[in-house]
LOBAMAR-375440 format. One record per residue: x, z, y negated of N, C-alpha, C in turn; residue in one letter. Coordinates in steps of 0.1 Angstrom, whole numbers, padded with zeros to 4 digits, always signed. Example, Ala and Ser with C-alpha at 12.3 -4.5 7.8 and 13.67 -1.06 7.14 Angstrom:
REM residues 2
+0132+0078+0057+0123+0078+0045+0132+0078+0033A +0128+0071+0022+0137+0071+0011+0129+0079+0000S 
END
This chain:
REM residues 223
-0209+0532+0031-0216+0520+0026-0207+0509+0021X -0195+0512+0016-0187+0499+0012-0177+0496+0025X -0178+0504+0034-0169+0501+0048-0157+0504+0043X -0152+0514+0032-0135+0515+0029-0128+0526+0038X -0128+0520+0048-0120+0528+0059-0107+0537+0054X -0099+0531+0046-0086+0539+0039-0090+0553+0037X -0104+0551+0025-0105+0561+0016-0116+0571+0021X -0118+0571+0037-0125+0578+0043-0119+0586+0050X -0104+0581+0057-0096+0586+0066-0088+0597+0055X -0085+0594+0042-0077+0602+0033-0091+0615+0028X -0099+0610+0030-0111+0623+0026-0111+0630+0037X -0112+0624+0049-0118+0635+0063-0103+0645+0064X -0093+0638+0061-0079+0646+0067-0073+0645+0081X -0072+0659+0084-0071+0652+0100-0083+0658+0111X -0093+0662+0104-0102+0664+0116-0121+0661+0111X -0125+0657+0121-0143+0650+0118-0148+0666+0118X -0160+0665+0106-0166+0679+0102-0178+0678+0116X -0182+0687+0117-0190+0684+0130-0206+0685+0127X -0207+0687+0115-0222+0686+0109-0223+0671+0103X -0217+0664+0108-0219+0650+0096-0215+0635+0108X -0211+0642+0119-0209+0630+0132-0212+0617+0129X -0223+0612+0128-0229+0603+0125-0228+0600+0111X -0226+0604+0107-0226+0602+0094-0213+0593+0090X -0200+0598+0097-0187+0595+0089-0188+0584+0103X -0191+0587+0116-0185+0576+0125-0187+0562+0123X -0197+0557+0114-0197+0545+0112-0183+0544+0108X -0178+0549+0096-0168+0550+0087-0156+0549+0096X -0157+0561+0104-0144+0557+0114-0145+0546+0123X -0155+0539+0124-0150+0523+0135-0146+0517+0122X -0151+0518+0111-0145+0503+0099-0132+0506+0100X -0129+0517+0102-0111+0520+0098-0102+0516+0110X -0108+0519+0118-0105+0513+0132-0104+0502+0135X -0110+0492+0129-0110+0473+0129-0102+0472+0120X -0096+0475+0113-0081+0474+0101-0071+0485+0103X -0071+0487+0113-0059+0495+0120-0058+0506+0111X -0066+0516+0102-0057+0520+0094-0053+0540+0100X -0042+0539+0098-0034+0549+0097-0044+0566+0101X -0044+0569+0112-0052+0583+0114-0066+0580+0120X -0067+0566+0122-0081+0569+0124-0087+0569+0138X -0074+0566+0149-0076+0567+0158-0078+0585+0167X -0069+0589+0160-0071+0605+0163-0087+0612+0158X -0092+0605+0148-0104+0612+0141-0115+0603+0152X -0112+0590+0155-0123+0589+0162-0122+0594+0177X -0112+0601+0182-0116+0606+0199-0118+0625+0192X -0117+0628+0180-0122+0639+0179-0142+0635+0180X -0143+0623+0171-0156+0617+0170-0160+0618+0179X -0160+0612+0190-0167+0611+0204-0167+0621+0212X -0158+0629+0213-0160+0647+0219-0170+0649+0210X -0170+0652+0197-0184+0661+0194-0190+0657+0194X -0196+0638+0201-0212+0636+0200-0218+0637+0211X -0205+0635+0222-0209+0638+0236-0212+0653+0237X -0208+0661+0231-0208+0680+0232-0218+0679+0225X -0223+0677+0217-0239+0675+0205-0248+0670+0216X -0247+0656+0216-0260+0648+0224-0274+0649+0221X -0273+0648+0206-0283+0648+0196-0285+0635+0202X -0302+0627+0195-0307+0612+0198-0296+0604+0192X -0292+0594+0193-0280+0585+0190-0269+0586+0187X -0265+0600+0195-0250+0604+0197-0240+0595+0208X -0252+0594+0216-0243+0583+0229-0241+0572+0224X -0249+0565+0220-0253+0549+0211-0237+0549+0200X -0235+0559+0197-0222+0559+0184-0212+0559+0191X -0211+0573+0200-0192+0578+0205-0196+0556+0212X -0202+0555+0219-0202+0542+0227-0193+0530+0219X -0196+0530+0211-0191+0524+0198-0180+0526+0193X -0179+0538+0192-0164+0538+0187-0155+0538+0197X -0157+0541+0214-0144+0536+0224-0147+0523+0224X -0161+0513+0221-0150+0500+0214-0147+0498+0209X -0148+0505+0197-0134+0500+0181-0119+0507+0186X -0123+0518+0194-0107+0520+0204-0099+0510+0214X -0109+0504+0221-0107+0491+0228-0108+0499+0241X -0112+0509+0248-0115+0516+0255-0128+0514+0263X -0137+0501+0260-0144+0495+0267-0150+0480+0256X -0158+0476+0268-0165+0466+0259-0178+0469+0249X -0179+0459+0240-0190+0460+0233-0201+0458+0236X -0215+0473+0234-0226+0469+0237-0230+0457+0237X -0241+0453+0244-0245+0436+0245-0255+0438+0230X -0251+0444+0221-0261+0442+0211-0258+0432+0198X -0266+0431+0191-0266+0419+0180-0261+0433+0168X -0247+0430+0160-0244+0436+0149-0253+0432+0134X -0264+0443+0132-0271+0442+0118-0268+0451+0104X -0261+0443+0093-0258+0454+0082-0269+0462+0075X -0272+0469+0083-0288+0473+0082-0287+0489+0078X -0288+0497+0065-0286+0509+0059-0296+0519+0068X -0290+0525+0076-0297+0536+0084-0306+0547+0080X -0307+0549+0067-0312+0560+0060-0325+0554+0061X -0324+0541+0055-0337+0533+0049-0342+0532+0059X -0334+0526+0074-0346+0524+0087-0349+0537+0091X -0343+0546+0087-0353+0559+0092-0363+0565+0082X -0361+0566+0071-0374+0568+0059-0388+0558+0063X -0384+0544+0066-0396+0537+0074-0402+0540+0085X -0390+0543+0093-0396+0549+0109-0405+0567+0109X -0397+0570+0102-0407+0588+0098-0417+0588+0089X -0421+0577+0081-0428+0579+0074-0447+0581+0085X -0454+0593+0077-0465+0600+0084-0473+0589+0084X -0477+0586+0072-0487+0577+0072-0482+0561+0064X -0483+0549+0070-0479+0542+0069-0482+0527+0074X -0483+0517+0069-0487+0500+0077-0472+0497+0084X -0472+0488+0091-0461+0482+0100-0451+0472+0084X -0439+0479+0087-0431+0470+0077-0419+0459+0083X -0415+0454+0080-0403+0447+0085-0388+0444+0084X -0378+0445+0095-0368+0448+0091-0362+0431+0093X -0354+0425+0083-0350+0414+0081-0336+0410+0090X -0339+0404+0103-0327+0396+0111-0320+0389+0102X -0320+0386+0094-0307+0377+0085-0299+0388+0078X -0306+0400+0069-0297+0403+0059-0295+0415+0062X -0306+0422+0072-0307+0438+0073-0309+0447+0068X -0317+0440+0056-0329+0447+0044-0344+0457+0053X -0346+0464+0048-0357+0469+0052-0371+0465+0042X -0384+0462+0049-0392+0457+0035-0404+0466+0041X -0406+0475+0035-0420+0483+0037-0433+0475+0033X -0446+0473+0038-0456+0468+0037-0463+0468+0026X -0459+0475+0013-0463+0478+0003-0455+0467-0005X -0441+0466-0001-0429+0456-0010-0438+0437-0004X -0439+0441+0009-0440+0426+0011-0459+0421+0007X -0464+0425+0006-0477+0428+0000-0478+0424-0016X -0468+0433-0025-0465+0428-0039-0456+0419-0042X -0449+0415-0032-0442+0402-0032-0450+0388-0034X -0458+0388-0021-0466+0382-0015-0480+0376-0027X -0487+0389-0030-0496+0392-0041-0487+0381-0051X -0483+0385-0060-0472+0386-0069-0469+0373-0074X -0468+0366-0057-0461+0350-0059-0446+0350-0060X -0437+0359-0057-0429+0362-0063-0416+0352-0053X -0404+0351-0056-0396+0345-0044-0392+0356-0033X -0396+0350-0023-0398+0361-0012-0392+0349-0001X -0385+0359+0012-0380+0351+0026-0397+0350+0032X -0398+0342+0039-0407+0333+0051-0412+0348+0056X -0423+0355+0056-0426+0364+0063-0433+0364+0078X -0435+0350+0078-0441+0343+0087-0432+0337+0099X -0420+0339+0092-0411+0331+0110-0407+0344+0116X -0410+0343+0128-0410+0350+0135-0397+0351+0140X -0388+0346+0145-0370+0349+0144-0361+0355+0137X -0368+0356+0123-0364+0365+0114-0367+0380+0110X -0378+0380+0116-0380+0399+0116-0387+0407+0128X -0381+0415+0127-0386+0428+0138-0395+0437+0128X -0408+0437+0137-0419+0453+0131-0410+0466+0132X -0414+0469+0122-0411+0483+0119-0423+0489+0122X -0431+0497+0132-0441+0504+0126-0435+0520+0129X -0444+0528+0119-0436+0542+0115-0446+0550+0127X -0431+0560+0127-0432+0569+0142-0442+0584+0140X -0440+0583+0123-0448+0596+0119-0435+0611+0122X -0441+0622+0119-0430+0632+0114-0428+0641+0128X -0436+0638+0142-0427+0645+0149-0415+0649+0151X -0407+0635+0147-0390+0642+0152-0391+0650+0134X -0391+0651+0126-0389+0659+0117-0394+0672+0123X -0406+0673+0126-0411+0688+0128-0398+0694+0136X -0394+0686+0153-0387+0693+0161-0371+0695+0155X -0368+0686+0140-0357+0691+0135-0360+0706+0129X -0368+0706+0125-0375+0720+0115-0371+0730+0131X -0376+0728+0139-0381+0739+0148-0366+0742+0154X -0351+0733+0156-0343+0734+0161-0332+0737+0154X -0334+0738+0142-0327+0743+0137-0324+0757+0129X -0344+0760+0132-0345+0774+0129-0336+0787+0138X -0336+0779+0145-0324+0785+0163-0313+0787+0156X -0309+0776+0144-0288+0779+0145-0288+0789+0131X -0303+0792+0126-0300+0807+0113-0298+0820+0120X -0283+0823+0113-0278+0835+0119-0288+0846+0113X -0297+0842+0099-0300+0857+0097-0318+0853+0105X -0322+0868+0112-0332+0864+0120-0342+0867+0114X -0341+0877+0101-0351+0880+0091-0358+0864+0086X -0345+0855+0082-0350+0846+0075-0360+0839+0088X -0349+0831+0098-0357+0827+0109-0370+0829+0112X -0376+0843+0113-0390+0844+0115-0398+0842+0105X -0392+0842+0091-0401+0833+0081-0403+0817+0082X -0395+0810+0088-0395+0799+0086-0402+0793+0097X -0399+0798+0106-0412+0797+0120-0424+0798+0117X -0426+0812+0109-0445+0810+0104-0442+0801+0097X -0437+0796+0086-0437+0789+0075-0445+0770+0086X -0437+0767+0098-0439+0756+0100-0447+0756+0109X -0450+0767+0111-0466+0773+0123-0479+0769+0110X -0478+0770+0098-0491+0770+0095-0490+0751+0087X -0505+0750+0079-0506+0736+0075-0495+0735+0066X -0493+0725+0063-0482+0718+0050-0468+0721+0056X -0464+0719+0071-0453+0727+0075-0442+0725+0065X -0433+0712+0063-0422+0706+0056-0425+0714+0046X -0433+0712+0033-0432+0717+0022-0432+0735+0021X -0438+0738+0035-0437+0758+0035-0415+0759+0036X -0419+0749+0046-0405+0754+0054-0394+0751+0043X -0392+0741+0033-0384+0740+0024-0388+0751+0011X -0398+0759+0012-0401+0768+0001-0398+0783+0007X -0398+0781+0018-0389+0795+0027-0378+0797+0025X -0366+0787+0020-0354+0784+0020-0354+0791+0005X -0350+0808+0001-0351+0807-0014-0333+0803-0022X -0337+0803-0033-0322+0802-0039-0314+0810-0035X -0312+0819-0032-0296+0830-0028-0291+0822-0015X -0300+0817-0008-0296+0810+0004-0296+0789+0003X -0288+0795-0010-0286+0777-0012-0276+0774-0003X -0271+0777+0002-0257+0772+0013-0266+0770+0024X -0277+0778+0027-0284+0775+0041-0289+0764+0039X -0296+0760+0024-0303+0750+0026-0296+0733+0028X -0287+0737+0020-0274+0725+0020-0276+0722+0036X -0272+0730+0039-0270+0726+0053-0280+0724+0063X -0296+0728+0059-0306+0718+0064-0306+0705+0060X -0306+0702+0049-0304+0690+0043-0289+0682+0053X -0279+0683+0053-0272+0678+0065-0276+0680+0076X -0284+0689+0080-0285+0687+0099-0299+0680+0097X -0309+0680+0091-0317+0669+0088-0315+0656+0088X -0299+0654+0077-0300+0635+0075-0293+0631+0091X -0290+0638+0095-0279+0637+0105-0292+0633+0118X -0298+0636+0122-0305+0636+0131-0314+0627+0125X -0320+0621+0111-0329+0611+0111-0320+0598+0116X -0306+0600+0112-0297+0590+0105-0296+0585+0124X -0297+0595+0136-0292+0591+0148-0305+0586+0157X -0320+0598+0152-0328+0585+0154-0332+0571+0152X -0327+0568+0139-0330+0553+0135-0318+0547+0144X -0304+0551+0149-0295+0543+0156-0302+0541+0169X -0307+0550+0178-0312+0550+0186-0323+0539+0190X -0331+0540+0177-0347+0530+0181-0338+0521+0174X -0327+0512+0170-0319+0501+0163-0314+0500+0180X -0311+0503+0186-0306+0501+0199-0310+0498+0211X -0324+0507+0209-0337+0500+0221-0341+0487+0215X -0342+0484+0205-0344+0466+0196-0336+0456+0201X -0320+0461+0200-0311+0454+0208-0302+0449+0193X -0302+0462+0189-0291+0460+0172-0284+0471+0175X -0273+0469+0169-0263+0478+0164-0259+0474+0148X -0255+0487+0140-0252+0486+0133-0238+0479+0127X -0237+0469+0114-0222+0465+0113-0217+0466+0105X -0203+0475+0111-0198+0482+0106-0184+0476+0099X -0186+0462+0103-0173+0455+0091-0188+0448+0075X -0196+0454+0073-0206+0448+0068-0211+0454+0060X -0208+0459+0047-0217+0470+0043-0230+0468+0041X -0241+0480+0045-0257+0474+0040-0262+0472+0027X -0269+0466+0025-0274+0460+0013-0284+0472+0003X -0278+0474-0006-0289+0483-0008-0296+0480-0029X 
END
């Protein structure tokens, strides 16, 4: 979020964790536009594991960082400092109105915000020019379910596994399947929680890339 490339390259060490890809590679192109020290080595570890993953917006990223390597040109996309969490909490949300994402600042405004703005009288940007925002409308929780379902695959124990499978076979899947996860197996759940943000975090790059955005990464997002 603050784009401090230094003190990202001094945390990773010398090698990218492989559960967090997307996560840190923003981090390693910022470090890479200010030359700093190691980050060239972490980012060609970065792009072997996204191309070996090839999770949704694995390609869209390694792509990205061989041009902060100088190893090709830059996507033909528009750079937006646009917080990737947020455009995917909008994009997955199940039930929801079309919201909009702001071409000037790379704010996300859910239909509820620009509604009480709006209502409100409040000082609000032009919701009405059309060159300034792109529809958000929400995708709903399939890609969550098929993270639930694909990651029940990488639990080594198969006792748990077949609980979690009924768990997302019956109604209220999300909430069975996070109540399957008991305490003794807090390290399992940690690590749903990472291979979850990780895969929302690469769909929202992905649908930011069919738009004809990329994220910018000398830019931190607004939050």
């Amino acid at each position: 979020a603050r784009a401090d490339g230094p003190a990202l390259i001094a945390a990773l060490g010398q090698q990218v964790p492989t559960d967090v890809l997307q996560l840190v590679g923003d981090g390693i192109v910022a470090a890479l536009s200010t030359d700093v020290p190691g980050a060239l080595g972490l980012a060609e570890g970065c792009v072997l594991g996204l191309r070996a993953r090839r999770w949704p917006g694995d390609e869209e990223l390694a792509v990205e960082l061989e041009a902060a390597m100088g190893r090709r040109a830059w996507p033909a996309l528009s750079p937006l400092g646009v917080d990737l969490e947020e455009l995917s909490d909008m994009l997955e949300l199940a039930w929801a109105k079309t919201g909009l994402l702001d071409l000037e600042s790379g704010q996300v405004w859910p239909a509820a915000a620009i509604e009480y703005a709006t209502e409100a009288e409040e000082a609000h940007p032009d919701f009405d020019d059309p060159d300034r925002w792109l529809y958000l409308t929400p995708e709903g929780s399939r890609g969550g379910y098929e993270d639930m379902d694909d990651f029940i695959a990488t639990v080594p124990d198969r006792v748990v596994a077949g609980r979690l499978a009924k768990a997302i076979a019956e109604k209220g899947a999300f909430r069975r399947f996070k109540d399957t996860l008991p305490d003794p197996l807090k390290e399992e759940e940690e690590r749903w929680y990472r291979f979850s943000d990780e895969r929302r975090r690469g769909r929202a790059r992905r649908w930011l890339s069919d738009a004809g955005y990329r994220t910018d990464h000398g830019r931190p997002a607004i939050r």
